[in-house]
C-alpha positions, 0 to 999 in steps of 0.5 A, spaced: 682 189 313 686 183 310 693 185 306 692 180 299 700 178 298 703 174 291 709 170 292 713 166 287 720 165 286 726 161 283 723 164 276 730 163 272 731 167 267 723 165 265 721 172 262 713 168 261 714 167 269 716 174 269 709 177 266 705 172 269 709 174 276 706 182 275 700 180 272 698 177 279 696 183 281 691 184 276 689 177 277 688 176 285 687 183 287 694 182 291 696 188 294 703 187 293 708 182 290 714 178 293 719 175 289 723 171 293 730 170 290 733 166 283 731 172 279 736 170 274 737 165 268 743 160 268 744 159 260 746 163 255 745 161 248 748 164 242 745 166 236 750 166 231 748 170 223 751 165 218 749 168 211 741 170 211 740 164 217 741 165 225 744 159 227 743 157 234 744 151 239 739 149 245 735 143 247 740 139 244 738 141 236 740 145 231 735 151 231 735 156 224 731 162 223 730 166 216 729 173 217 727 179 223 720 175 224 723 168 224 729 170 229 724 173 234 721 167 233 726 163 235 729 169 241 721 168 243 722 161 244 728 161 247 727 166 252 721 163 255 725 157 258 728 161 262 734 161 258 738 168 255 741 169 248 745 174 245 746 175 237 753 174 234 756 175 227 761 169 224 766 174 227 764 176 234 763 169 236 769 166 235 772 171 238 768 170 244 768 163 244 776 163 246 775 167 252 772 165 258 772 172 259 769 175 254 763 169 256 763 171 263 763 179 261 757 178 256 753 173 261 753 180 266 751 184 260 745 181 258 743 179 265 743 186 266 740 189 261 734 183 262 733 185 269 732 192 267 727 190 262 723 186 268 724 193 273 722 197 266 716 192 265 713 192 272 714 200 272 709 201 266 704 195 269 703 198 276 705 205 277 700 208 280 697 203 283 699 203 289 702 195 288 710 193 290 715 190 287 719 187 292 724 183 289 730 179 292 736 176 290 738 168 291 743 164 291 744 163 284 743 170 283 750 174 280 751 182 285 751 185 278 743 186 278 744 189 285 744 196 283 739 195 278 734 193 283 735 200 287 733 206 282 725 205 281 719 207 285 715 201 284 720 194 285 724 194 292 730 189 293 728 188 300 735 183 301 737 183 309 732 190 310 725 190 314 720 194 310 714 196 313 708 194 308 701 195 308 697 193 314 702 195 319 706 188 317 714 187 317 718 184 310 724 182 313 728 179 308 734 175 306 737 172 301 743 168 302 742 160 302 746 156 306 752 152 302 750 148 297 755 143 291 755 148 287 758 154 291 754 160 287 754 167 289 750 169 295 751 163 300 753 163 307 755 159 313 750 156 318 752 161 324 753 167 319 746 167 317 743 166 323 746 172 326 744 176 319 737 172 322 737 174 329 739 182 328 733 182 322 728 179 327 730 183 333 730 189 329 722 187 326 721 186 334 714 184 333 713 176 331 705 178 330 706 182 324 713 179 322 713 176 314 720 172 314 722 172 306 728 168 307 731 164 300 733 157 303 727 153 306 728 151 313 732 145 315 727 138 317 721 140 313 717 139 306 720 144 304 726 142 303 726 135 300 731 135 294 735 129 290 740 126 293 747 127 290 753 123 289 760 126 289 760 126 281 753 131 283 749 125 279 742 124 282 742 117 286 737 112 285 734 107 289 731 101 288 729 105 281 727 111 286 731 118 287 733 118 294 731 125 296 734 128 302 734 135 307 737 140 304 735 147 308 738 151 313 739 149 321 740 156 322 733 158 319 729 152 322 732 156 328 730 163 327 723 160 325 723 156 332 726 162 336 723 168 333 715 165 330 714 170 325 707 170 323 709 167 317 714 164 312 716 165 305 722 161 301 724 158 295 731 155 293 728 147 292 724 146 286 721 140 288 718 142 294 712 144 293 707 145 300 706 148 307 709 147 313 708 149 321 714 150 325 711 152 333 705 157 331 709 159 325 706 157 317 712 156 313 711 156 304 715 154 299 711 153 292 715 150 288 718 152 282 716 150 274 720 155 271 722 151 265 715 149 263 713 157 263 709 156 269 709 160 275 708 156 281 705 162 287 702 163 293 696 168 295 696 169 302 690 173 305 694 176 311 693 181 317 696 182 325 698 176 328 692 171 324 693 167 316 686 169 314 687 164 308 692 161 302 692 158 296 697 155 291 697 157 284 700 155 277 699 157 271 
């Protein structure tokens, strides 16, 4: 019997995305879920008591709230664009503000404390359903999550394991990208993600059953196309157009090419919705609108050494 398996990544921080991510199990009948890196949000937005009014600073205006129902209105909003916040007083905000250390450690705590409640939630919607959660870190994601996502019956990390899934299929997962501009936490050399690469297939052994669930897209494909940058990181135009460029990984395009796992699944590059085929081997990216609250996914139909069928999702 064909396994039914939901991917999606590059979620952000974006807790509307989150919801929507679990509920694809519900929606699509999908036997399990993966969550294929970029889990955490980029942005802390403090929200500062000012008297009776909570003051906050995000898309570029002044926001104000009056009162428990108009803040949660206002951390709802907020939130749901993939951004965090944090309720100061006067004091604890200056206090903060002058020290990039205190920022930094804040940025930890919340991010923390939001990944727990994700696990939390994905505990309460599918325990007992026989569904997991397998959830990997990516490139921009800080090592703090790590050990948040190792203590629940329901949501696996499976970065750099293999994990048998249902139908007798092999997730082998990796969650480093190759280096980009902006130097982020979880980024390898192309030789060292290679050799990470070939122990994971060689441990799988069996290309026929292999789902390859790797952040970085393969290198030369559709999936992998983003906007050239210049040395200032300033997108480059011409003719009026964005220049777009490769971006992806040698060393997985080489994995693909060497190892043909029945199917690939990345995320990393936004812009590069679509599918892909690398020698026998289906490669998917489905992109990602985190900032709008829409989860770009994928639904995979999938048994032994065959693609039953796909489809794109969003919403």
């Amino acid at each position: 019997m064909p396994v039914k398996l939901f991917y999606a990544s590059d979620v952000h921080g974006c807790e509307v995305c989150f919801r929507k991510f679990i509920n694809a199990a519900k929606a699509y009948g999908a036997d399990l879920l993966v969550l294929g890196g970029d889990i955490t949000g980029k942005v802390l937005v403090p929200i500062v008591k000012v008297g009776e009014l909570y003051r906050a600073e995000a898309y570029g205006k002044l926001w104000e709230a009056k009162g428990d129902r108009e803040l949660d209105k206002l951390l709802s909003s907020i939130r749901g664009n993939g951004f965090y916040t944090v309720v100061l007083s006067e004091e604890e905000y200056m206090k903060v503000r002058d020290s990039p250390k205190l920022v930094d450690e804040l940025f930890n705590k919340v991010m923390v404390e939001t990944v727990q409640e994700w696990v939390k939630l994905a505990e309460e919607r599918l325990k007992g359903t026989g569904v997991k959660v397998y959830m990997m870190p990516g490139n921009d994601d800080r090592w703090v999550i790590d050990e948040v996502l190792e203590d629940s019956e329901v949501v696996v990390n499976p970065h750099e394991r293999v994990i048998e899934v249902k139908g007798g299929l092999k997730l082998v997962s990796l969650g480093f990208s190759n280096p980009t501009p902006w130097q982020t936490p979880r980024e390898l050399p192309e030789d060292e993600l290679q050799k990470k690469l070939s122990k994971l297939l060689d441990q799988a052994a069996d290309p026929d059953a292999t789902i390859l669930n790797v952040h970085a897209p393969p290198y030369w494909t559709i999936l992998d196309l983003a906007p050239s940058l210049d040395e200032g990181l300033r997108v480059v135009r011409k003719s009026g157009q964005v220049e777009m460029v490769h971006v992806g990984s040698v060393a997985v395009r080489n994995a693909i090419e060497q190892y043909q796992p029945l199917v690939s699944l990345h995320g990393h590059i936004h812009e590069s919705k679509g599918v892909a085929r690398i020698g026998r081997t289906m490669c998917f990216n489905p992109g990602s609108d985190y900032s709008s609250g829409a989860l770009r996914g994928i639904l995979l139909s999938l048994e032994r050494g065959r693609v039953k069928g796909y489809m794109f999702t969003y919403g």
